[in-house]
N, C-alpha and C positions, 0 to 999 in steps of 0.2 A: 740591653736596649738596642732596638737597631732606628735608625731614620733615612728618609728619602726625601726626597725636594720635588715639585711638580708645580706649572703653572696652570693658572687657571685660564683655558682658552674660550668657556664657555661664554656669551655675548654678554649674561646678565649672572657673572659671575655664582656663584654661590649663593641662591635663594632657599624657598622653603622648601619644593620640592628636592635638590638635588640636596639638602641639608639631612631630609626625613630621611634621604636614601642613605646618605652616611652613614647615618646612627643605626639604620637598621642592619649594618654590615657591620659596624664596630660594634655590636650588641652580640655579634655570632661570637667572638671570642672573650676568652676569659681576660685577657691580659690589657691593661688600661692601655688605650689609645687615645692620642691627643692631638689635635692640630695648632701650629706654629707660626702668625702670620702676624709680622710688625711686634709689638711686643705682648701679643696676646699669646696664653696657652689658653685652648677651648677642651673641654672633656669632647671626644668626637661620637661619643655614647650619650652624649644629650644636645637635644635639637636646640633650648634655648641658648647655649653657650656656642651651637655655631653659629646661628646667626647675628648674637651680640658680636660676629669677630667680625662682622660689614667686609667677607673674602669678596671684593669686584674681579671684573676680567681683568687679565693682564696679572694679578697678583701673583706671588711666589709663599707657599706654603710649603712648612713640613708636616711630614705625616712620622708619627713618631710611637713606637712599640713598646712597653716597661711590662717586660713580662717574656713568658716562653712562647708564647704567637709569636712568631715571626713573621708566617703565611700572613696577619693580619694586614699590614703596609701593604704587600703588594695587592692584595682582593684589595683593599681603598683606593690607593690610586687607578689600579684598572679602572673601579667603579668610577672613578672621576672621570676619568678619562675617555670612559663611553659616555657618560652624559653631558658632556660638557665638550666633547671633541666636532 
């Protein structure tokens, strides 16, 4: 398992577009990926469990790998990080 921390600087934190992108990046790998915010875990492979996590701006999320992706975390957070930067 690997994890990373990243905040969300985007204005309107974590909505549906930046949601669909997730999932379509956690979908390239095989290895289950999940997001980590307050006491939620979200599947980051499906769109209705990120948006049930209400990620706003300012929050602190992990991004978190169970499996041999490791590359996965980092293509996520980059991906956040462009759209949301």
């Amino acid at each position: 398992m690997i994890e990373k921390t990243i905040k969300i600087r985007g204005a309107q934190g974590i909505h549906a577009r930046p949601a669909s992108q997730i999932v379509a990046c956690a979908q390239k790998f095989e290895s289950d990926v999940f997001l980590l915010h307050n006491d939620s875990k979200m599947n980051a492979k499906s769109i209705m469990s990120i948006l049930g996590g209400s990620i706003v701006h300012g929050s602190t999320i992990v991004v978190q790998c169970h499996g041999a992706d490791e590359a996965a975390v980092e293509n996520i957070i980059n991906m956040i990080e462009s759209i949301s930067g």
